[in-house]
C-alpha positions in Angstrom: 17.6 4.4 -41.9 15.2 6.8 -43.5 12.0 8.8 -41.9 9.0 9.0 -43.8 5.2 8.9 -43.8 3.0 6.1 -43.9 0.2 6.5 -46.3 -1.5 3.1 -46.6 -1.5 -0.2 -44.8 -2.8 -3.0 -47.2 -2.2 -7.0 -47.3 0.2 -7.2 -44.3 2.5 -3.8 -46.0 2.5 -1.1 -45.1 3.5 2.3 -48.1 5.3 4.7 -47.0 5.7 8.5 -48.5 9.5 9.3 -48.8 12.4 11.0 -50.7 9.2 12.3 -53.7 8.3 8.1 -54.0 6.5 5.2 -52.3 8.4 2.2 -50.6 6.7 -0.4 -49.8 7.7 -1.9 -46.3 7.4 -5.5 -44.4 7.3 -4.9 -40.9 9.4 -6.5 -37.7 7.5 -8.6 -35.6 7.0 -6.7 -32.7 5.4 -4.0 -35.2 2.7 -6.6 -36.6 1.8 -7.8 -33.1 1.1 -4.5 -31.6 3.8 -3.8 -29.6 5.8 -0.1 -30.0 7.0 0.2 -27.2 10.6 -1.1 -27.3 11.0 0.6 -30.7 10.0 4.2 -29.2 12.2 7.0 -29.3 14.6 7.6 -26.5 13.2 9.4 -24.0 9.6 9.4 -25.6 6.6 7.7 -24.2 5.4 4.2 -24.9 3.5 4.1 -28.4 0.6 1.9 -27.9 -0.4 -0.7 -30.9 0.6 -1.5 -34.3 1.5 1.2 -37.3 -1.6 3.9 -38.0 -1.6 5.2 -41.5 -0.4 8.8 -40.9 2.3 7.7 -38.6 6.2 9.2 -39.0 8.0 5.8 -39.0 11.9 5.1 -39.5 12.8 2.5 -42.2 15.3 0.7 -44.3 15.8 1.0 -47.4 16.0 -1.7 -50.1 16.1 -2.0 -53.4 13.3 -1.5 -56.4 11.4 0.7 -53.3 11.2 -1.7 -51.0 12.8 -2.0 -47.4 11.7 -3.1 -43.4 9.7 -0.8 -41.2 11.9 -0.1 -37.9 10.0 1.9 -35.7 7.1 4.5 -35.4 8.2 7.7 -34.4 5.9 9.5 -30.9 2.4 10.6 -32.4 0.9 14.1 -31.9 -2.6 12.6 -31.8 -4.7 9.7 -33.3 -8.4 9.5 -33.9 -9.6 6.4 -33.2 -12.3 5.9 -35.9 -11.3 6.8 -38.5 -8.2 6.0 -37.2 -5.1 8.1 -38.5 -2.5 9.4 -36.7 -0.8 12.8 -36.3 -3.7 14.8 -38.1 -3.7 18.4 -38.3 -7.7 18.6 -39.4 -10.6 16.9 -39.6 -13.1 17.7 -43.1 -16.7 16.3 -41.9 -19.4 15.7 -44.6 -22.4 15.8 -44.1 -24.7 15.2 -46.9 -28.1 17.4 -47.7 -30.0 15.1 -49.7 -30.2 11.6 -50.6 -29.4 10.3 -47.5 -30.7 13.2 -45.4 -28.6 14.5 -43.1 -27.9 13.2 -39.1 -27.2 15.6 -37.3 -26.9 13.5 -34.3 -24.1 11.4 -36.0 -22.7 15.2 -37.0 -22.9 16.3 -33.6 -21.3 13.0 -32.3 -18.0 13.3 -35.0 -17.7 17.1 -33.8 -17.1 15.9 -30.3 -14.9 12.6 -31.2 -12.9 15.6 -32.9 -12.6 18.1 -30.0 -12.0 15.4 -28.0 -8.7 15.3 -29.5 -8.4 19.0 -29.5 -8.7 18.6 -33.9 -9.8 21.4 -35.9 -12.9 20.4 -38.2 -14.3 22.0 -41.4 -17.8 20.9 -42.3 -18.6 20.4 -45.6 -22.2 20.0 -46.8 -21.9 18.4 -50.0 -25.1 17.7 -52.5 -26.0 21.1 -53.0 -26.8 20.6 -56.4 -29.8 18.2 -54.3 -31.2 20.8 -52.4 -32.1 24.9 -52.3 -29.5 27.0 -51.5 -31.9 27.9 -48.4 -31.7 24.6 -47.0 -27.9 24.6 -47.2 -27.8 28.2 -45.8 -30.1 27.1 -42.9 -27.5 24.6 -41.5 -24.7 26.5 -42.1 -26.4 28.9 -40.2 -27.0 25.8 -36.8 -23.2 25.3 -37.2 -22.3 29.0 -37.6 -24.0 29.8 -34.7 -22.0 27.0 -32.5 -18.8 28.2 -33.3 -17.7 25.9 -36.5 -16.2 26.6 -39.7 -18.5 25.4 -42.5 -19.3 25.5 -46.0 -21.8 23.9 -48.6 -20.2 22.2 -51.8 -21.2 20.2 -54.8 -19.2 17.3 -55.7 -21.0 17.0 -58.9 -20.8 20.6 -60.4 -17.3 21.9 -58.4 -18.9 23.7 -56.2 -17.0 24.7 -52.8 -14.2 22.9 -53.9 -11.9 26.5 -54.1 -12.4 26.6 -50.8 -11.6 23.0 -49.6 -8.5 23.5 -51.4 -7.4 26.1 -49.7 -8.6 24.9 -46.5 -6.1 21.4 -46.8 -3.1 23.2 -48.1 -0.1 21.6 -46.9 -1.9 19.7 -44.0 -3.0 16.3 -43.3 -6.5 16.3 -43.4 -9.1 13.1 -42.3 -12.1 13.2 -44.6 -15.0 11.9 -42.4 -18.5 11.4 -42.3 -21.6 8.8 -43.1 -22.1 6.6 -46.1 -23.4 8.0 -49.0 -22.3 11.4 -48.0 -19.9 12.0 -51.2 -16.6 11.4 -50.0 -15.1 9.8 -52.7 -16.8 12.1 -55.3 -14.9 15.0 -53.8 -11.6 13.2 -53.8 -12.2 12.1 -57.0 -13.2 16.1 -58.2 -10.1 17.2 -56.4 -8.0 15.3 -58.7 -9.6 12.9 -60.9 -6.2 10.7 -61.2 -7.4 9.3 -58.0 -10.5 7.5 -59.4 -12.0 6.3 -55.8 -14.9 4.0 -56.0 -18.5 5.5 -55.7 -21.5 4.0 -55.3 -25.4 4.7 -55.4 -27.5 5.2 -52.1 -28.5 2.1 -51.2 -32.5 3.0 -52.1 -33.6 -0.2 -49.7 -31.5 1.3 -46.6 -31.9 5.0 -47.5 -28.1 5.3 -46.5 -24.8 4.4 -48.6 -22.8 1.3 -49.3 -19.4 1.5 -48.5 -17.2 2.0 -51.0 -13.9 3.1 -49.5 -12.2 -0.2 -47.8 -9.4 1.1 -45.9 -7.7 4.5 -44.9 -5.0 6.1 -47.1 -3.4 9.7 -47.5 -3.5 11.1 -50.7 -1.2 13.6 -52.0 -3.9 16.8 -52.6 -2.7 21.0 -52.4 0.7 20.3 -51.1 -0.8 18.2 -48.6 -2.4 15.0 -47.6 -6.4 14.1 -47.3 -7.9 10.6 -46.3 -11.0 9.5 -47.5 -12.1 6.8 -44.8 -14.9 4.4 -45.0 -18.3 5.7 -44.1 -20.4 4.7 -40.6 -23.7 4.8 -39.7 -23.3 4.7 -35.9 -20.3 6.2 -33.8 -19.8 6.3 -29.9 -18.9 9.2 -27.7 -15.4 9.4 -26.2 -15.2 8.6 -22.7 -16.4 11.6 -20.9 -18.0 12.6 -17.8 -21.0 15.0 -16.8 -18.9 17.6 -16.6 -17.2 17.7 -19.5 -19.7 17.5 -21.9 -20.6 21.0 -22.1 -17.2 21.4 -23.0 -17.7 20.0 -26.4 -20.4 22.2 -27.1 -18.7 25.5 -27.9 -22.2 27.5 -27.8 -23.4 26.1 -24.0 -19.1 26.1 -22.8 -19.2 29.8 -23.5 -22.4 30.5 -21.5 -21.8 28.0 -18.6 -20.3 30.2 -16.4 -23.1 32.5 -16.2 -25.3 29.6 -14.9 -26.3 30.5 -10.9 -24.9 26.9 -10.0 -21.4 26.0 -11.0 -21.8 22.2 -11.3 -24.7 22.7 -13.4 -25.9 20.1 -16.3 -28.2 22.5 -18.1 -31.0 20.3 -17.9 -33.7 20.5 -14.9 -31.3 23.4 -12.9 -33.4 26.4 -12.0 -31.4 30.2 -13.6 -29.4 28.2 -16.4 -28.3 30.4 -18.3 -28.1 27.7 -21.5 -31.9 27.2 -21.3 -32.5 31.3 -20.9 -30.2 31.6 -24.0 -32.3 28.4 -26.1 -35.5 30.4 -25.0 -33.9 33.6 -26.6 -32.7 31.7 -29.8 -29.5 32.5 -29.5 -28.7 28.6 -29.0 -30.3 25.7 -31.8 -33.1 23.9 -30.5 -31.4 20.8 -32.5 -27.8 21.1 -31.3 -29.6 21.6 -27.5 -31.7 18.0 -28.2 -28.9 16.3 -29.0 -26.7 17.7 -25.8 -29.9 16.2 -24.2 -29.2 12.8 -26.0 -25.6 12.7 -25.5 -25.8 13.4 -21.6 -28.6 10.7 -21.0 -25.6 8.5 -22.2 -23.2 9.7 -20.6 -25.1 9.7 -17.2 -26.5 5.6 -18.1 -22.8 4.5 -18.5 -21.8 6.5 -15.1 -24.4 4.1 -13.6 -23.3 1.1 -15.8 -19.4 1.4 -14.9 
């Protein structure tokens, strides 16, 4: 048997990365239903569901690259929309113009990603769409809370120096709304590629779809995946508590509040509201902790 990486899972195969080509696998049974657990590593935990592109699987070989997927080897981590396995970073894009950015969505990815303890990059692409003081004043919310970001044009190659560097020998999950440029940035990184695009749906203000299903690409010594866009996205299960947490600006101020459970809401000497009073925290990141928390607290009540 051989150990490599699964890339792309299309038409009941599944393409795996390895040996510098790609085989393209049937699967056992057990695989296709769902169930990992009897093919586990020794010793290693149960592996729940079927094969996730990005998984380290063990396979056997045939001939003219084709072969039977075994087993999936134990997964470091796996984000469950879009869901990849064993990725090392998450690239978010967010898009400036045309549709205008939602920075609620953003703020919901950011915590679907620390959720799973991922790094993320934000790219805001379209810059070509907007002033370069509009780009800088959102780099400057997302600055400010502790992320890594940067503003790019698909279009004209701008940023793009940097995102190379940035997913240098890594796998990397391209994420973010429809329309936001995805696939124009895969498709500038290496034009081989040739992704599908499509217009912004004028009707809907937001884009069509246009990537159908996850895949790794081979980009910078490494491996990206452009995913298919959404338009909606629901908060990991989380508590009151932990909330805050995913907010790296109000987590680093929390234990200067006077109470220790506090929600940074209605609590007299919160030191969250005294720091949003002093600008030192976004008004618009503080709104949508706001947001998030309502929910949170509805589906306490609910379950």
């Amino acid at each position: 048997m051989r150990e490599g990486l699964l890339i792309k899972a299309y038409g009941g195969f599944y393409y795996v990365r390895a040996e510098g080509r790609t085989w393209e696998l049937s699967a056992r049974g057990r695989l296709r239903r769902g169930s990992t657990a009897e093919v586990a590593a020794p010793g290693s935990p149960a592996l729940p569901g079927a094969p996730v592109v990005g998984d380290r699987v063990m396979f056997t070989p045939m001939e003219n690259c084709s072969g039977t997927l075994e087993s999936i080897l134990p997964r470091r981590n796996v984000l469950a929309r879009p869901r990849v396995a064993n990725v090392d970073q998450v690239l978010l894009v967010v898009p400036l113009a045309h549709p205008d950015p939602d920075l609620n969505l953003t703020d919901r990815m950011l915590i679907c990603c620390q959720s799973e303890r991922l790094q993320t990059l934000i790219c805001f692409n379209k810059l070509d769409l907007v002033g370069r003081e509009e780009a800088d004043r959102l780099l400057s919310v997302y600055g400010k809370a502790g992320y890594q970001a940067f503003a790019a044009s698909a279009l004209k190659g701008d940023g793009l120096d940097t995102l190379r560097r940035a997913i240098d020998g890594k796998i990397s999950v391209m994420a973010g709304p429809s329309g936001a440029g995805k696939s124009t940035i895969i498709n500038a990184l290496d034009p081989c590629f040739a992704q599908g695009t499509g217009e912004v749906s004028r009707k809907l203000g937001r884009g069509r779809h246009t990537t159908r299903h996850v895949e790794l690409l081979p980009v910078a010594d490494g491996f990206i995946a452009d995913t298919p866009g959404f338009s909606n996205l629901d908060l990991p299960p989380l508590d009151r508590a932990d909330l805050a947490k995913h907010f790296p600006e109000i987590r680093s101020l929390a234990g200067e509040c006077r109470f220790l459970n506090c929600l940074h809401h209605k609590e007299p000497d919160c030191a969250v509201k005294q720091a949003l009073d002093k600008g030192l925290i976004v008004a618009s990141r503080y709104r949508n902790y706001l947001s998030f928390l309502a929910e949170v607290l509805v589906k306490e009540r609910t379950y």
